[in-house]
C-alpha positions as YAML, in Angstrom:
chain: A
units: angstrom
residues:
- id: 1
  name: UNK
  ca: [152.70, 138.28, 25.43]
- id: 2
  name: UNK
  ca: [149.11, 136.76, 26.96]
- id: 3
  name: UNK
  ca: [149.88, 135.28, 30.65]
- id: 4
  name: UNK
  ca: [149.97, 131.64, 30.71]
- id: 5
  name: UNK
  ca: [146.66, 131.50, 32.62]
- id: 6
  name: UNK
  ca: [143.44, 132.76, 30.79]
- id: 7
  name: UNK
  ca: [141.39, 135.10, 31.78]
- id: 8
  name: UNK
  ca: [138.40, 132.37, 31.44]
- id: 9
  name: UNK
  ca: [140.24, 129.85, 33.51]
- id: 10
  name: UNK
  ca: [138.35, 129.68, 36.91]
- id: 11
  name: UNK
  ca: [140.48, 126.87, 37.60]
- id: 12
  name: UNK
  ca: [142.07, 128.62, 40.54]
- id: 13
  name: UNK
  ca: [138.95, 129.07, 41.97]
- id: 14
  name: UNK
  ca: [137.19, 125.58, 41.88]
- id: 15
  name: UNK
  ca: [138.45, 122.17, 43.07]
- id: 16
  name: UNK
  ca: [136.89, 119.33, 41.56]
- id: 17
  name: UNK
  ca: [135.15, 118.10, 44.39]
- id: 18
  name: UNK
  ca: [133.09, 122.21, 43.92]
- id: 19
  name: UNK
  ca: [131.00, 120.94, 41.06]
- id: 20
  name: UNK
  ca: [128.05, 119.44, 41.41]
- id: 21
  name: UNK
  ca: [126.37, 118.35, 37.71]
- id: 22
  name: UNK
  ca: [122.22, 117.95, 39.03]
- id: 23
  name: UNK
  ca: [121.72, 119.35, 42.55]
- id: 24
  name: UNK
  ca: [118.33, 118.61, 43.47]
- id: 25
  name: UNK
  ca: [116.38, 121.64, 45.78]
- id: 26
  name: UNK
  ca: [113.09, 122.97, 45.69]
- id: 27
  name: UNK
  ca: [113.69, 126.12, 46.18]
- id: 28
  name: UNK
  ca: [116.16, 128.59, 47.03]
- id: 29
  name: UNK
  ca: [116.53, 128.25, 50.64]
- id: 30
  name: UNK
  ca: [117.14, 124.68, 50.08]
- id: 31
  name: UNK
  ca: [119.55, 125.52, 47.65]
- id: 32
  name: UNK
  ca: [121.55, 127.47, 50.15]
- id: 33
  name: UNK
  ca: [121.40, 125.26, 52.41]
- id: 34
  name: UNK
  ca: [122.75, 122.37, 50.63]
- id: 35
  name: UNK
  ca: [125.31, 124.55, 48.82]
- id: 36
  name: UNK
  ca: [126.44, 126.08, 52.64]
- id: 37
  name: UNK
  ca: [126.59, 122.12, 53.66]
- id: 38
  name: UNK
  ca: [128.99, 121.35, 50.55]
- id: 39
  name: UNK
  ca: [130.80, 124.53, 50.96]
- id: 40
  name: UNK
  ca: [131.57, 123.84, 54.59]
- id: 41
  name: UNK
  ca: [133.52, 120.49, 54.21]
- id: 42
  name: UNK
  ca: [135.45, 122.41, 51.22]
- id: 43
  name: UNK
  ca: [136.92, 124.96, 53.63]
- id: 44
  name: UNK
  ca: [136.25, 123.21, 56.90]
- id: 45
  name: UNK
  ca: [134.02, 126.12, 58.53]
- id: 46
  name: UNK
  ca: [130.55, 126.04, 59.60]
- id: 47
  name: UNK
  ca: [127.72, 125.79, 56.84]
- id: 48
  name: UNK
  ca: [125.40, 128.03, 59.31]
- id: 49
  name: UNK
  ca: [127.73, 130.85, 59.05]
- id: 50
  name: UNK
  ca: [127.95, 130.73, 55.11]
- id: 51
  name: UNK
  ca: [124.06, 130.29, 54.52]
- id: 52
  name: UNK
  ca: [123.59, 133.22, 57.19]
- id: 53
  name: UNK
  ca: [126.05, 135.38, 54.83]
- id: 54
  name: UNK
  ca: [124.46, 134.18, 51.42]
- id: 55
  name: UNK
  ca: [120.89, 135.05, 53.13]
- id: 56
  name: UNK
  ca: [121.89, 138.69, 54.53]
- id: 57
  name: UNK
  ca: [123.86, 139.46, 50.90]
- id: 58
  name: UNK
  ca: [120.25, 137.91, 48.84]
- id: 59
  name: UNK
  ca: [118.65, 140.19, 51.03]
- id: 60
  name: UNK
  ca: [120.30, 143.26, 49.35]
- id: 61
  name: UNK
  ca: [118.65, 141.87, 46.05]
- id: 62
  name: UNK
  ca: [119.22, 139.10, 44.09]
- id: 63
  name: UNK
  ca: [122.51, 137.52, 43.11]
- id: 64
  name: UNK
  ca: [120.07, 135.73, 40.11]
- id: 65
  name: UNK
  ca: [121.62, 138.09, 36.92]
- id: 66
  name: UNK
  ca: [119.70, 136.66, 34.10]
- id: 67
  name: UNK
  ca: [120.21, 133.50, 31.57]
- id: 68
  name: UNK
  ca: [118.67, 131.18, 34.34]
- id: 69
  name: UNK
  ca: [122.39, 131.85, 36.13]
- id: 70
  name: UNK
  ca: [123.00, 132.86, 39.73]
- id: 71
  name: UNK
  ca: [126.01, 134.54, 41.43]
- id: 72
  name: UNK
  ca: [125.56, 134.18, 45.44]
- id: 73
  name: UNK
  ca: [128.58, 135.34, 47.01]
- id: 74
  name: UNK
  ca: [129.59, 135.79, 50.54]
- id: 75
  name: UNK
  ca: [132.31, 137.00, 52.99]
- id: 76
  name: UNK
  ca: [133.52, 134.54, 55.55]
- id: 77
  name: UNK
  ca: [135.69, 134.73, 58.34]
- id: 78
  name: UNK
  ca: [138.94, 132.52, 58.15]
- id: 79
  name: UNK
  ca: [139.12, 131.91, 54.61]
- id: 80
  name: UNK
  ca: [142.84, 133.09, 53.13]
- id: 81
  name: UNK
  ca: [141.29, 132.81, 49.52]
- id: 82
  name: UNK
  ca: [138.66, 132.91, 47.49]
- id: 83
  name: UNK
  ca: [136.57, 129.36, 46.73]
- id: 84
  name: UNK
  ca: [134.04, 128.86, 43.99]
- id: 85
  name: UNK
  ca: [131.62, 126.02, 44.17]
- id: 86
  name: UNK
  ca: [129.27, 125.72, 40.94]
- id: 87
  name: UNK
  ca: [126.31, 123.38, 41.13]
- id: 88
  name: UNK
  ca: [123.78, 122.82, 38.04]
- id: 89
  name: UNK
  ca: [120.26, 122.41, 39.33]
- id: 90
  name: UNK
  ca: [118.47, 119.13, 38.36]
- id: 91
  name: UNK
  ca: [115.58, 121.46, 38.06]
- id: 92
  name: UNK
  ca: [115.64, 125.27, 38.21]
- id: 93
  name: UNK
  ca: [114.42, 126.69, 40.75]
- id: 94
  name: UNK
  ca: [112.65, 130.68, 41.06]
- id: 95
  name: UNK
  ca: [115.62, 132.97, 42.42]
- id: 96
  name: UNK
  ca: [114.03, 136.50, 41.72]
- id: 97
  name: UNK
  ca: [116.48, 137.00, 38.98]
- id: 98
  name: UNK
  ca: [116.19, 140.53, 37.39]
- id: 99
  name: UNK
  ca: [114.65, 138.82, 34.35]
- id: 100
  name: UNK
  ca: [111.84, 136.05, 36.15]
- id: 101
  name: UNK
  ca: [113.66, 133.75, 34.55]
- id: 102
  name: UNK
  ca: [114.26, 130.42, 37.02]
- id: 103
  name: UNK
  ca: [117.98, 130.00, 38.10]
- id: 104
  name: UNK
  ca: [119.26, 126.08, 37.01]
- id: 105
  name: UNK
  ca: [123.25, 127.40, 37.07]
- id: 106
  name: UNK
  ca: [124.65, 128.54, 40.64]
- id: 107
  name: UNK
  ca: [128.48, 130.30, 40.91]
- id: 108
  name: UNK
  ca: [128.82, 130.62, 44.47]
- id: 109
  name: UNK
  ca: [132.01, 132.40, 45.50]
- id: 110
  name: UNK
  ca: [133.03, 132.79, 48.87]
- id: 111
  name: UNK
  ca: [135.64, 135.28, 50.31]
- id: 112
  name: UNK
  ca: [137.54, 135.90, 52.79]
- id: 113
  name: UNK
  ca: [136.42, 138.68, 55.09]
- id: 114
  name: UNK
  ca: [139.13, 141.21, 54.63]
- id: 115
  name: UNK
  ca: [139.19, 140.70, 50.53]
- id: 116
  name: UNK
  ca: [137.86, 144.03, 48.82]
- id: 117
  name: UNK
  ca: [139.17, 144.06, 45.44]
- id: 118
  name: UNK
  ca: [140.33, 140.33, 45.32]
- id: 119
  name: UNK
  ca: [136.52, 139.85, 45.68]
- id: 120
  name: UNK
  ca: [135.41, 142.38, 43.26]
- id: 121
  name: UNK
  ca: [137.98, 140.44, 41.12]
- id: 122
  name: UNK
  ca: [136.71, 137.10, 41.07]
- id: 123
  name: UNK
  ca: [133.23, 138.11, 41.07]
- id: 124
  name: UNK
  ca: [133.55, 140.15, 37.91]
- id: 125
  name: UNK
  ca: [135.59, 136.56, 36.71]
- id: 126
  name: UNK
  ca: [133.17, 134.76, 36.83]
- id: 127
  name: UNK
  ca: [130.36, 137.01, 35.31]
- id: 128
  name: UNK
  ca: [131.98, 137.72, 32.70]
- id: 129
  name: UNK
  ca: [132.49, 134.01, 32.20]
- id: 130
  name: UNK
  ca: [128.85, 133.40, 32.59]
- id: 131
  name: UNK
  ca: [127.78, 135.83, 30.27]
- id: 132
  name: UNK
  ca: [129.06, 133.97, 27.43]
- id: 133
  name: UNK
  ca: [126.38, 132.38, 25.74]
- id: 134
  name: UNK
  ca: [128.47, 129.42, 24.12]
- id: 135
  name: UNK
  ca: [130.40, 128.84, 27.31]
- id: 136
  name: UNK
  ca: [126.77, 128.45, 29.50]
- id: 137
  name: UNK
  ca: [125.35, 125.79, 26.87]
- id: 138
  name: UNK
  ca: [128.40, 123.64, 27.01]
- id: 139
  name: UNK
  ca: [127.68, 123.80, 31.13]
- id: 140
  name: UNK
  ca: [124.13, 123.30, 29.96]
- id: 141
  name: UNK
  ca: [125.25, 120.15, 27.91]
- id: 142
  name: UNK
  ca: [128.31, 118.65, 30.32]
- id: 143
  name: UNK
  ca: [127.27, 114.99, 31.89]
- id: 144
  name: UNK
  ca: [129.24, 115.06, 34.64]
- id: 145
  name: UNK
  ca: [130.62, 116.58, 37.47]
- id: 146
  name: UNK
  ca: [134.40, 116.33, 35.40]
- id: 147
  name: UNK
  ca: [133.37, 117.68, 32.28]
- id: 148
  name: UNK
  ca: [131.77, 120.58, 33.93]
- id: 149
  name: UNK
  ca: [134.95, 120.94, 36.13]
- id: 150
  name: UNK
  ca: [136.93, 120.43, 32.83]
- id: 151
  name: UNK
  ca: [135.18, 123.23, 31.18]
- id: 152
  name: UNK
  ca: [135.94, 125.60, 33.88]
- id: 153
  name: UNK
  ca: [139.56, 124.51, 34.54]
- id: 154
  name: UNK
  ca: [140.70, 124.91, 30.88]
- id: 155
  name: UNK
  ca: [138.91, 127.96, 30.01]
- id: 156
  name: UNK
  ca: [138.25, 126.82, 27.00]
- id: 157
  name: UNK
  ca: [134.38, 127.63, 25.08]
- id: 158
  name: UNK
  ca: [135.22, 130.47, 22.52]
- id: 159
  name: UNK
  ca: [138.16, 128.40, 20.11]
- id: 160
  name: UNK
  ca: [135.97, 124.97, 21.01]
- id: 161
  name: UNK
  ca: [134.69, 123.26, 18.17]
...
């Protein structure tokens, strides 16, 4: 018996005011910036405090994991769950990924400060949902902030046509 939610459903994580289908930055402080600003308004808590916890994490070494995608993640006091925002860049942008290549898909996934394995949970989520290759096109492909939010709310990519 499969649970009525997939596994590739990130749904839960995203609203569909999180997606943002051609975020324009230079560069990757810019793109934390904005993406702490957007962030912010979703759970109402200061967009300092979030960039200052996506800098001090990138400081531990990239979040960039290859395939021109990024993963920055953060703890934050006051949250009570985990929020995903995903923005495709109108241009990518150099992110010190482990393979050079330049980042033009951002997960960001914020926590709450006490969440250990909840964390590890989603995070592991969503790279294994960014891993797969037909999945990333169609995010590659979407023209619009809904069909990108469509793609991650019905988990669908593997049985699409």
């Amino acid at each position: 018996m499969t649970d009525s939610k997939s596994m590739d459903d990130l749904g839960d994580l995203l609203s569909p005011q999180a997606v943002q289908a051609a975020l324009a930055v230079p560069n990757k402080k810019a793109l934390f910036q904005q993406l702490g600003g957007i962030a912010s308004k979703l759970v109402e808590t200061d967009a300092r405090m979030i960039v200052d916890r996506l800098v001090e994490r990138e400081r531990l070494g990239s979040t960039g994991f290859g395939g021109g995608i990024a993963i920055p993640h953060g703890k934050i006091e006051g949250l009570d769950r985990v929020v995903g925002l995903f923005a495709r860049l109108a241009q990518p942008i150099d992110f010190a990924a482990i393979d050079d290549l330049p980042v033009d898909l951002v997960f960001l996934l914020l926590s709450p400060a006490d969440a250990g394995v909840e964390h590890l949970k989603a995070l592991a989520r969503v790279s294994r949902r960014m891993r797969d290759k037909a999945f990333v096109a169609k995010l590659r492909g979407a023209g619009s902030d809904d069909a990108l939010y469509a793609l991650f709310a019905t988990g669908e990519a593997r049985h699409a046509a």
